[in-house]
C-alpha positions as CSV (number, residue, x, y, z in Angstrom):
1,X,-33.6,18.7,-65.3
2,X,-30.7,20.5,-63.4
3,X,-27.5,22.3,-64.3
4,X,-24.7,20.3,-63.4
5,X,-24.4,17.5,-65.6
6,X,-23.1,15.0,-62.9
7,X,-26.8,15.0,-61.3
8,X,-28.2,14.4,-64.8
9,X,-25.9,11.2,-65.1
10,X,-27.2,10.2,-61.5
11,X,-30.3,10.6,-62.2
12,X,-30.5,8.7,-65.8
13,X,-28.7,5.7,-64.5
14,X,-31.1,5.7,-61.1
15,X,-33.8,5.8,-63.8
16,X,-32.6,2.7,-65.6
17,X,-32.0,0.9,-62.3
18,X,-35.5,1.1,-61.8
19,X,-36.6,0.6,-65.5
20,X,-38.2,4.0,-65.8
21,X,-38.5,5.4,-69.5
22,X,-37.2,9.2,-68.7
23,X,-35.3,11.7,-70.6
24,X,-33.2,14.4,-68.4
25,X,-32.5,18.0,-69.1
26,X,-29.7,20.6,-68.8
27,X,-31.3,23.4,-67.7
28,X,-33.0,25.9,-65.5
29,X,-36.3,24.5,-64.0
30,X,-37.4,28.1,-64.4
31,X,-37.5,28.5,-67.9
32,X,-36.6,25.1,-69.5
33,X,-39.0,23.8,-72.3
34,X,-41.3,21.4,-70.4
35,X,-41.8,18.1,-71.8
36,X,-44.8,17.7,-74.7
37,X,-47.9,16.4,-73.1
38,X,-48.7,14.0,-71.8
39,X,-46.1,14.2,-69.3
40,X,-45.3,13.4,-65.7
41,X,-43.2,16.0,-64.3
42,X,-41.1,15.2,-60.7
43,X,-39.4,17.9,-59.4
44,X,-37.4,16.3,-56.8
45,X,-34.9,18.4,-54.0
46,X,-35.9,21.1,-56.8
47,X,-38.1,23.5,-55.5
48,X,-36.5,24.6,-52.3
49,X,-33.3,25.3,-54.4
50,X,-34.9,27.8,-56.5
51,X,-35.4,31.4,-55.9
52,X,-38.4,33.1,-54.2
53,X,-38.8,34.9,-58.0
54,X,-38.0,31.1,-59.7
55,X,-40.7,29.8,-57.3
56,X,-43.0,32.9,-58.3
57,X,-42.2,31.4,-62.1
58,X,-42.5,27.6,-61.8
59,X,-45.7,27.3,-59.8
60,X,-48.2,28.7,-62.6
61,X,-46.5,26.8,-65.4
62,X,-47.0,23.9,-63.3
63,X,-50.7,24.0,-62.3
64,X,-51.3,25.3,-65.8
65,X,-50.1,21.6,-67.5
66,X,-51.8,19.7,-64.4
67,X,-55.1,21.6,-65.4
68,X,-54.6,19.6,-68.6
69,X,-54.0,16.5,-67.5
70,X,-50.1,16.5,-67.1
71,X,-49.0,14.7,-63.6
72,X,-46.8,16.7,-61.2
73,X,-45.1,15.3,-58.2
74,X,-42.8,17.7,-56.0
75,X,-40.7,16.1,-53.5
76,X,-38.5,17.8,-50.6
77,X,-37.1,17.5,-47.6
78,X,-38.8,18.5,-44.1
79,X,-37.5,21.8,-44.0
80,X,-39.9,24.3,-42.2
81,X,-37.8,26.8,-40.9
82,X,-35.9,27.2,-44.5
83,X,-38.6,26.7,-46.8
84,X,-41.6,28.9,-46.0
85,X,-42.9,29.0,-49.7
86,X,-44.2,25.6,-49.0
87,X,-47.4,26.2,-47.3
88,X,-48.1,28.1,-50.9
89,X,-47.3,26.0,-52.7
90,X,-49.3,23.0,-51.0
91,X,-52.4,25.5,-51.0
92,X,-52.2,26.0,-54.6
93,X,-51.8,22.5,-55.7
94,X,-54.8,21.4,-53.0
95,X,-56.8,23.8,-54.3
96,X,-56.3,22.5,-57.9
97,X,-57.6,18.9,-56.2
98,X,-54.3,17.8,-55.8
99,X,-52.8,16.7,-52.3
100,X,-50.0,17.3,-50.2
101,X,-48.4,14.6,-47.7
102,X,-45.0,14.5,-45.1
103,X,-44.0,11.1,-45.1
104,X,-41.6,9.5,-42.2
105,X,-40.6,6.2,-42.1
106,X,-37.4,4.1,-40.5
107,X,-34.1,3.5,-42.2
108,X,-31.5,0.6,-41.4
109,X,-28.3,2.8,-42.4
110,X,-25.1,0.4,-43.5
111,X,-22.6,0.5,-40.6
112,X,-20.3,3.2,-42.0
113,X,-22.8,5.7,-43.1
114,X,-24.7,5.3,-39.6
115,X,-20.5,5.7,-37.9
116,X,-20.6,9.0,-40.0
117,X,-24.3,10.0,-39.0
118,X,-23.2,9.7,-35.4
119,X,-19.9,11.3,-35.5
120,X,-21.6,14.5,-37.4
121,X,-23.8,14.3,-34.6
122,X,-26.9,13.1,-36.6
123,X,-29.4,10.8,-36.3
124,X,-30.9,9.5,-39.6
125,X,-32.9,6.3,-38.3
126,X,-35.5,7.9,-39.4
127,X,-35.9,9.4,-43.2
128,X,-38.1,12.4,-43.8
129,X,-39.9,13.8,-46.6
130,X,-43.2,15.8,-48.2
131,X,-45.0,15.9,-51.4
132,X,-47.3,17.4,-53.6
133,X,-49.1,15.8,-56.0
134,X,-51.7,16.9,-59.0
């Protein structure tokens, strides 16, 4: 689900490149009709775009279709200092019995993206990431 319809094609051909049977949405993450049950719902780099009154909005529609039996996975970037809602948001979800994890690992970059990386004056050897899953 998102509004520009160039990250809905991205996202349905990265589903098809993996064989995953998904459907895509234009729309808000807000207020969008969520998907009949049963459903898995992945809000990935979602989250941490939205509003602090979006957030206030999505969580409890969330942990309401977890609580009946719906799967939710959120996925964002390490992103402390700009994403304070987090910590929330993990609490609610491990308090519904789900879990919460920050994942890390190393990355071979092709040559031109790691010139790039090093030229902006980054360093993405190593890939970051949390999730939240019920």
């Amino acid at each position: 689900m998102d509004l520009h319809p160039w990250v809905l094609a991205e996202a349905a051909e990265t589903y098809r490149e993996f064989g995953l049977r998904a459907r895509t949405v234009r729309g808000d993450a807000t207020s969008v009709t969520l998907p009949k049950p049963p459903a898995m719902i992945l809000a990935a780099f979602t989250v941490n775009e939205l509003s602090d009154e979006g957030r206030g909005t999505l969580l409890p529609r969330l942990l309401e279709r977890a609580s009946h039996g719906d799967r939710v996975l959120i996925v964002e970037p390490l992103a402390r200092a700009v994403a304070p809602w987090w910590r929330h948001w993990a609490d609610a979800f491990t308090s519904a019995g789900g879990r919460g994890d920050e994942w890390r690992f190393r990355a071979e970059l092709p040559a031109l993206v790691a010139k790039l990386d090093r030229a902006a004056g980054l360093n993405h050897r190593e890939l970051t990431g949390r999730s939240l899953f019920l």
